[in-house]
Structure formats: structure tokens, C-alpha cells
C-alpha positions as CSV (number, residue, x, y, z in Angstrom):
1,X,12.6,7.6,13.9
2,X,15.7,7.0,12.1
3,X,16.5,3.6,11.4
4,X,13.2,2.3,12.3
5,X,11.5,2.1,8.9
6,X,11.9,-1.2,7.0
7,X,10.5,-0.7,2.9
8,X,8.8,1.8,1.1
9,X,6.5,0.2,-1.3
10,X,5.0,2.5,-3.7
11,X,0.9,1.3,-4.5
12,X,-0.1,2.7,-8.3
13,X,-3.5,2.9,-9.1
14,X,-4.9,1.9,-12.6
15,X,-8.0,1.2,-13.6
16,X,-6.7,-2.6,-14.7
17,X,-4.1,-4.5,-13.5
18,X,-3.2,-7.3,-16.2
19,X,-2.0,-5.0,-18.7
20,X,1.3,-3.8,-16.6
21,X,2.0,-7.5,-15.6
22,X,4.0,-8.3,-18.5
23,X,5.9,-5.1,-18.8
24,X,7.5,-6.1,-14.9
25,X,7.9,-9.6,-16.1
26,X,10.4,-8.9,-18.5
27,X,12.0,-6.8,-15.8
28,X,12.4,-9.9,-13.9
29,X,9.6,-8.7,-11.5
30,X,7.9,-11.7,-9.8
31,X,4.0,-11.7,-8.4
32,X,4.4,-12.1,-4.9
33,X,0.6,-11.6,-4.0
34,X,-2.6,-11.0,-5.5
35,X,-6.1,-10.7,-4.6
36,X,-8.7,-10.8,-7.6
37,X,-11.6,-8.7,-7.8
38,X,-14.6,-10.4,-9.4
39,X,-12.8,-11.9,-12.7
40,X,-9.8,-9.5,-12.8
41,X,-6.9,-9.1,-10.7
42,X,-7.9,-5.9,-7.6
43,X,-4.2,-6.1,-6.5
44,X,-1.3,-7.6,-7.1
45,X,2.4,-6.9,-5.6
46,X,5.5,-7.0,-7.5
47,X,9.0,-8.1,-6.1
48,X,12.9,-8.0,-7.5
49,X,15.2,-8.8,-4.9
50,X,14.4,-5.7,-2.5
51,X,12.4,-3.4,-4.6
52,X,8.4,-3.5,-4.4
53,X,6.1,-2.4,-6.1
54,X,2.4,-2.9,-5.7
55,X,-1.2,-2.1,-8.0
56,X,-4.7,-1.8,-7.1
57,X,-7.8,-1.1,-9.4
58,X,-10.4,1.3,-9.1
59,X,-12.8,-1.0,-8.4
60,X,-10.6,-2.7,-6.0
61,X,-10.9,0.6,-3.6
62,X,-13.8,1.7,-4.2
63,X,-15.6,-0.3,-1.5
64,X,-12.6,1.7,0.7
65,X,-14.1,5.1,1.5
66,X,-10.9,6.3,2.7
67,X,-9.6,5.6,-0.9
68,X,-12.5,5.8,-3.1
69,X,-11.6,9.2,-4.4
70,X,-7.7,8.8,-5.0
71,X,-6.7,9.6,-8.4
72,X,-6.1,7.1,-10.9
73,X,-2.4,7.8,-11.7
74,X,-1.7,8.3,-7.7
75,X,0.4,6.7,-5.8
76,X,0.0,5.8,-2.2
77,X,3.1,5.2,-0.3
78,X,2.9,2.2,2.1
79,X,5.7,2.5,4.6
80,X,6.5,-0.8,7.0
81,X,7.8,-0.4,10.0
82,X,9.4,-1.6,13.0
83,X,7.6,0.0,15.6
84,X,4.3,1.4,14.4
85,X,3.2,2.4,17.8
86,X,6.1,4.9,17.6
87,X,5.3,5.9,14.2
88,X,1.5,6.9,15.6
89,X,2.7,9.0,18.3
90,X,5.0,10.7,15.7
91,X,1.6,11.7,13.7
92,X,0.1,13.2,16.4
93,X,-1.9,16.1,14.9
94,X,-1.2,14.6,11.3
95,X,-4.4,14.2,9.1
96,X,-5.5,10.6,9.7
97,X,-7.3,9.2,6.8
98,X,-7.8,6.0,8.4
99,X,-7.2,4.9,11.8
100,X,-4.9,2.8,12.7
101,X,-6.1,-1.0,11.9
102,X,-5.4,-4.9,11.4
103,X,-5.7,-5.8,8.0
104,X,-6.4,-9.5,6.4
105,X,-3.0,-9.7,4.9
106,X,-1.6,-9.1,8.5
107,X,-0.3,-6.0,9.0
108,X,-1.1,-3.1,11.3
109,X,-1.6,0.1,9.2
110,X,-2.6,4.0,9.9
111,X,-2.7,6.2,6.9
112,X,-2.0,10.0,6.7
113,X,-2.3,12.9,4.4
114,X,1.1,14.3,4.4
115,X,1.0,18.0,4.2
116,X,1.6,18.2,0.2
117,X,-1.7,16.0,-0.1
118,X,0.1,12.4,-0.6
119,X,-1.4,9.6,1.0
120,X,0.8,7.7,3.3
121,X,0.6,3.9,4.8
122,X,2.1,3.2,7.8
123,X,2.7,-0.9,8.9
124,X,3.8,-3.2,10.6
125,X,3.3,-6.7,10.4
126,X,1.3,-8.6,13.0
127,X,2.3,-11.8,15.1
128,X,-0.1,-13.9,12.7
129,X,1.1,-12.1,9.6
């Protein structure tokens, strides 16, 4: 598997979003998406040259049973990849929290438990994404 991942983005979970926006401003961290959630921001990702970082709400994954009980403060590690069919074979007898799936924002993903408790994204974008 070496050489085959592409980015590590690490996704914090808060309970709002807006407060941490203009603490990565001043970073010179642009938004480079967001998806409200009712009249607040549910997710927003962060960019500076290479690194990412991205946020999510509470309420934002609380209609996502695989999520709903993550602990604010977490972090969920979303890992793109080159070749996620690879990757799945690789995870073979792993704890699969969710199966692997197409997403709206274009991405194939399959998320893990690692064995310290961690939850793990794997993706890779789509044709269309």
C-alpha cells in the first residue's frame, strides 16, 4: 500500500462550526467547501496550500447512525486514495462501520474502527466527482 495514499484530512467534531472559522482565517486557511445545516454551517473544509482540515457539527451527523455517537472533540481521519478497491481488500476482517459507498460530494468511502478505537475514512474520488 505504500505510495498509494494521496491526503490525510483530519474531520473535528464541534458542536458549532462558525466560531473556529476566523481562528483558520488568520492562518491563511481558505473555505473550500461547506454544506449548511438548517441556518448554521454542518461542515465546512479548510485548505492552505496542501494541508486540510475539515469540521462537522453534531447535528450535522446525527442523522448518520454510523457517526451519531462519535465524541465531540474526536477526530475522524479521512484518508483519499488511489485505489480504494485495494484499500478494501486490505481491511479484510477490519471493523467496518460503514460499508463502502458513493457519497454526494463524489467520492467513494468505507470507514473502519482501527484497533485503538479511531474511526477511519477511506476515498477515493469518483469519475463525476
Amino acid at each position: 500500500m505504500r505510495d498509494r495514499t494521496l491526503k490525510l484530512t483530519p474531520v473535528l467534531f464541534v458542536e458549532e462550526i462558525e466560531p473556529a472559522l476566523e481562528f483558520w482565517a488568520r492562518l491563511g486557511f481558505e473555505r473550500t467547501m461547506e454544506v449548511p445545516e438548517g441556518d448554521r454551517l454542518g461542515f465546512v473544509g479548510l485548505s492552505s496550500g496542501p494541508v486540510e482540515i475539515m469540521y462537522q457539527t453534531r447535528a450535522s451527523i446525527a442523522n448518520d447512525p454510523q457517526l451519531a455517537d462519535f465524541p465531540l472533540g474526536g477526530t475522524l481521519l479521512f484518508i483519499e486514495v488511489d485505489d480504494l478497491d485495494a484499500f478494501e481488500a486490505a481491511l479484510e476482517g477490519a471493523d467496518i462501520v460503514h460499508p463502502r459507498h458513493s457519497t454526494f460530494y463524489g467520492m467513494d468511502e468505507v470507514s473502519v474502527r482501527e484497533p485503538g478505537g479511531h474511526l477511519v475514512t477511506f476515498a477515493m474520488r469518483t469519475p463525476e466527482g
